[in-house]
C-alpha positions as CSV (number, residue, x, y, z in Angstrom):
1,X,-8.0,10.4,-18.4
2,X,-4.9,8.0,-18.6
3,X,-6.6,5.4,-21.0
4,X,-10.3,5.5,-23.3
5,X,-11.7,3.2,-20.1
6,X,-9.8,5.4,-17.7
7,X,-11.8,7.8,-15.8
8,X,-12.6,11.0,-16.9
9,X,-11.2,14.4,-15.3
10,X,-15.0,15.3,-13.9
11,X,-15.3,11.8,-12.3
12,X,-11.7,12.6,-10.7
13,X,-12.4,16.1,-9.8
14,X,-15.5,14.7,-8.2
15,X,-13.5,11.7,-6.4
16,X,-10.6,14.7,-5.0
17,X,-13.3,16.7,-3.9
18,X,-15.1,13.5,-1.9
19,X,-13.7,11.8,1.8
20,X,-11.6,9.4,1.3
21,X,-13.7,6.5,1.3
22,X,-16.5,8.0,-1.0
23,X,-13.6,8.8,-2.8
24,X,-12.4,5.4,-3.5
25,X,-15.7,4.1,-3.6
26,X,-16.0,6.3,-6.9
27,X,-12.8,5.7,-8.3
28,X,-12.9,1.5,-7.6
29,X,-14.6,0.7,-11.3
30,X,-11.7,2.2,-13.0
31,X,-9.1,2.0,-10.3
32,X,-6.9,-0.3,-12.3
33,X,-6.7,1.3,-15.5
34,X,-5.3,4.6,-14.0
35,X,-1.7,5.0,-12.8
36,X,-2.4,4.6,-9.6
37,X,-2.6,0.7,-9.6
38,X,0.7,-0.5,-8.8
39,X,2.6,-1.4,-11.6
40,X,3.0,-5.3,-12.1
41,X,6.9,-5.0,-12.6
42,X,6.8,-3.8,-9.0
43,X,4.6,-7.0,-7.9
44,X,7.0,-9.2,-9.3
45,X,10.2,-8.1,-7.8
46,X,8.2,-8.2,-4.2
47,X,7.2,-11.8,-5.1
48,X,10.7,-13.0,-6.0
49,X,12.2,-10.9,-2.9
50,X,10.2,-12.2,-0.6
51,X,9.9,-15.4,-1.2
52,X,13.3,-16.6,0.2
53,X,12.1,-15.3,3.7
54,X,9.3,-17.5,3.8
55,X,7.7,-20.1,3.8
56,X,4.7,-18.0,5.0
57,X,1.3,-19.6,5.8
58,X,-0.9,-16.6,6.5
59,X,-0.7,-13.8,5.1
60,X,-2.9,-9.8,5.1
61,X,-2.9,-7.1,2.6
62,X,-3.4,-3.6,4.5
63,X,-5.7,-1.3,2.5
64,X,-5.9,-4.0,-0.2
65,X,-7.7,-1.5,-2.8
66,X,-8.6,-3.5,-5.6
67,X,-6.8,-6.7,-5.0
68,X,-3.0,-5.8,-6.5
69,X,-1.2,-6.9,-3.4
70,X,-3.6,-9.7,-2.2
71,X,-2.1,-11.6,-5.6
72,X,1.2,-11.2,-4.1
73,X,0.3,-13.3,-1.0
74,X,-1.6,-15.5,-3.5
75,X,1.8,-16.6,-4.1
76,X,3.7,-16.4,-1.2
77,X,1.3,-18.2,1.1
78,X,-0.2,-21.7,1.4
79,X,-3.5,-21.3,3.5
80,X,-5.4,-18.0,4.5
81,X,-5.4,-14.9,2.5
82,X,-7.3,-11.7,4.2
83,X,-7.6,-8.3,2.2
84,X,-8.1,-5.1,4.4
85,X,-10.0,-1.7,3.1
86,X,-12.3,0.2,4.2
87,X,-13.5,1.2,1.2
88,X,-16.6,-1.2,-0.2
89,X,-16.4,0.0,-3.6
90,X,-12.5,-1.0,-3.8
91,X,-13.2,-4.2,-1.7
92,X,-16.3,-5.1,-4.3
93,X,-14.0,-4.4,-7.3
94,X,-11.6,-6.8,-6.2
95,X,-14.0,-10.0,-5.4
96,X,-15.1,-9.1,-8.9
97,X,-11.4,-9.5,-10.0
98,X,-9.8,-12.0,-7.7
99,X,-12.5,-15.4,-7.8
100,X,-11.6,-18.7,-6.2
101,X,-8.7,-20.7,-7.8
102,X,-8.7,-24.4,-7.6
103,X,-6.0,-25.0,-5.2
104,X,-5.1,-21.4,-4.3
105,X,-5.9,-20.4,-0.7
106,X,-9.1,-18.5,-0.4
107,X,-9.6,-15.2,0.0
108,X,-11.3,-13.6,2.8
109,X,-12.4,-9.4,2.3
110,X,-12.8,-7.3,6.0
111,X,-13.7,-4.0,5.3
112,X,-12.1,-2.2,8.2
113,X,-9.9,0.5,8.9
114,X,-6.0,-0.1,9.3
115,X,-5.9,2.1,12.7
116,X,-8.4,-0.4,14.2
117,X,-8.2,-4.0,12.4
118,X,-10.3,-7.0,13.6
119,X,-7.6,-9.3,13.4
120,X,-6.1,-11.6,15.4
121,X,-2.1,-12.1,15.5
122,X,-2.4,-14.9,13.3
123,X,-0.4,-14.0,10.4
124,X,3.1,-14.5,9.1
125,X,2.9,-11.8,6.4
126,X,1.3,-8.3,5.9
127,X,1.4,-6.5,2.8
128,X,0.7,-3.3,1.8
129,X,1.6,-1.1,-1.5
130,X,0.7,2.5,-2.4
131,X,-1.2,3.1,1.0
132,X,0.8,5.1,4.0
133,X,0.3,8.6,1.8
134,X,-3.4,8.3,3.1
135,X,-2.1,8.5,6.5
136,X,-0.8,11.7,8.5
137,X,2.6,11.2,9.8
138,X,0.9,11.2,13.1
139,X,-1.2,8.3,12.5
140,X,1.5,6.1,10.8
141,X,2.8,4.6,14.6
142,X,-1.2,3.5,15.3
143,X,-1.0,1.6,12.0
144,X,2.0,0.1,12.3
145,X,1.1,-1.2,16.1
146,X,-1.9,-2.8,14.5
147,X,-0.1,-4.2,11.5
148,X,2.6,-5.6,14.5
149,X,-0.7,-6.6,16.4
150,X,-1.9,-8.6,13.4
151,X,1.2,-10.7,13.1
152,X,2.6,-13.6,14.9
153,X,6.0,-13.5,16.9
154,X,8.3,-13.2,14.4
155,X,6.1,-12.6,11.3
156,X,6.6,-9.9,8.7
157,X,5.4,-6.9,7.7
158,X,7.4,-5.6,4.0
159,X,6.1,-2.9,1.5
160,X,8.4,-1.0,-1.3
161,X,9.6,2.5,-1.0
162,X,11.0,4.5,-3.6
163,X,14.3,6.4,-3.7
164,X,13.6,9.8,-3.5
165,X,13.7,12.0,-6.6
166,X,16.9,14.2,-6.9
167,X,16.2,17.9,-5.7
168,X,15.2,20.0,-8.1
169,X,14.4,17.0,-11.0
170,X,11.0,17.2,-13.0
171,X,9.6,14.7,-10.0
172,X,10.3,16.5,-7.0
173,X,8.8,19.4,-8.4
174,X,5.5,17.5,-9.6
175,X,5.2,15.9,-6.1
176,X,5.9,18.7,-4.2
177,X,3.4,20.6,-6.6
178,X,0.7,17.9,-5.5
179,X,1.5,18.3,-2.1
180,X,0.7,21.9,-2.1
181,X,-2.3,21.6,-4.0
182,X,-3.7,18.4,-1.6
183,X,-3.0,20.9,1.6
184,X,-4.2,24.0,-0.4
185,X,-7.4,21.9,-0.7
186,X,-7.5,20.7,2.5
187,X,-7.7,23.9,3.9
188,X,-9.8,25.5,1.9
189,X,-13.1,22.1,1.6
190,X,-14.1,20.0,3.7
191,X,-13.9,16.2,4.2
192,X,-10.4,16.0,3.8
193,X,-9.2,13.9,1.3
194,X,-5.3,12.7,2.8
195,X,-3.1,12.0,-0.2
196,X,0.4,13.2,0.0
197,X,3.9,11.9,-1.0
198,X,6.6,13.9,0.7
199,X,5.6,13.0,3.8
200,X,6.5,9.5,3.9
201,X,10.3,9.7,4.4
202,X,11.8,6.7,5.2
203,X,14.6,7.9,8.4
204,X,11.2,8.5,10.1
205,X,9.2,5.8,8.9
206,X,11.9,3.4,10.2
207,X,11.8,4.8,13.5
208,X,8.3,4.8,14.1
209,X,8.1,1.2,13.3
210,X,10.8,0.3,15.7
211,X,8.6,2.7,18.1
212,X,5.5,0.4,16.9
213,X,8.0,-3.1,18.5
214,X,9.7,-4.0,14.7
215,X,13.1,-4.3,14.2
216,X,13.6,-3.5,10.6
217,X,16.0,-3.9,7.5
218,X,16.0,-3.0,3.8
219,X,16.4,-5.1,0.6
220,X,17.2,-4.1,-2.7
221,X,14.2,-4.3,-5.3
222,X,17.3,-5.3,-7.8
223,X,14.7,-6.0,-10.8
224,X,13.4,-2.2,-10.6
225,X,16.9,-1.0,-11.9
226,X,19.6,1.3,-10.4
227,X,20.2,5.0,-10.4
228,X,23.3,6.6,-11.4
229,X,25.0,6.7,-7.8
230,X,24.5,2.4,-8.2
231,X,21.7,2.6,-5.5
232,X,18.8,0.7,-6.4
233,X,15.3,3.0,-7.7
234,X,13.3,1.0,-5.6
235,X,13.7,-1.0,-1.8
236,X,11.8,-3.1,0.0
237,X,11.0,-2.4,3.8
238,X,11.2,-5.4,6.0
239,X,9.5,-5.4,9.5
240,X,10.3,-8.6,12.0
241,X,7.6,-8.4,15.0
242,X,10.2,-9.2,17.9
């Protein structure tokens, strides 16, 4: 699937059918070469983003997968780099792909989960991209009061959001579709495996981090393009810890 070193549709079938750790502990060898990495383009327009906020000394990547967001802090921050998951498989797949850099902080890999992270609030910037559909709108507060925990008076949490697709366009119904399937699923097989897109809308996200003790703002991710209205494809969520 998706690429001849891509997994195949029996390795994902077994991986949707799996918790979600085992799942991603399946999946972690070939992570990258499936669409579910997060494209490089979208990396890039972070970096240059958020860079003008900074300077930033410490920074965390929440549910870190294979490494894709830790190389953002990579080079936003000057001396401690911590990647978060709590799956080993993804964790081991990115110590394989991120080694030491002469002159590049280190980085440090706690497998852990989000809702309970070991940290203390040392940090002046958390991370994390692709990662909230894993979590039930219920448990989003409980991981943004432990992303808020994790960061020091006035550091920042920032991940990108999409614009929603236009009702009724080719992506609404594919998401919406996956949705249905994922809760179809769900129901019907046991462990769970949480995956789902529509539930992450952004009116509610925003209040439940200002519930969680952010105050928050949005910037454009200009470099991802515009839709036809002029409003950009892509935004950039950015938490202050008061």
């Amino acid at each position: 699937m998706f690429s001849p070193q891509g997994p195949t549709l029996r390795e994902l079938a077994v991986q949707a059918l799996s918790s979600v750790e085992h799942g991603y502990d399946l999946l972690a060898p070939k992570f990258d070469r499936t669409p579910f990495r997060t494209p490089d383009q979208v990396l890039d327009a972070v970096v240059r983003t958020v860079r003008p906020l900074g300077p930033f000394r410490r920074g965390v990547d929440l549910c870190c997968g294979t490494g894709a967001g830790t190389g953002v802090l990579r080079r936003l921050c000057d001396e401690r780099i911590v990647g978060v998951d709590f799956s080993a498989g993804m964790l081991a797949a990115a110590r394989s792909a991120m080694p030491d850099l002469p002159g590049a902080p280190a980085v440090e890999w706690v497998r852990a989960d989000v809702r309970a992270l070991p940290l203390a609030p040392a940090f002046d910037l958390a991370v994390s991209f692709g990662a909230f559909g894993h979590f039930l709108p219920a448990e989003r507060r409980e991981v943004f009061t432990q992303a808020r925990a994790a960061l020091r008076p006035d550091g920042l949490l920032v991940f990108p959001v999409p614009a929603p697709p236009r009702v009724g366009s080719g992506l609404y119904w594919a998401l919406w579709g996956f949705d249905t399937a994922m809760r179809l699923r769900n129901l019907l097989w046991h462990p769970s495996f949480v995956m789902y897109y529509r539930t992450f809308r952004l009116p509610d996200v925003l209040d439940e981090l200002a519930g969680a003790g952010f105050t928050t703002g949005l910037l454009p991710l200009s470099d991802l393009g515009h839709r036809p209205d002029g409003s950009p494809r892509c935004a950039l969520v950015v938490a202050r810890r008061t």
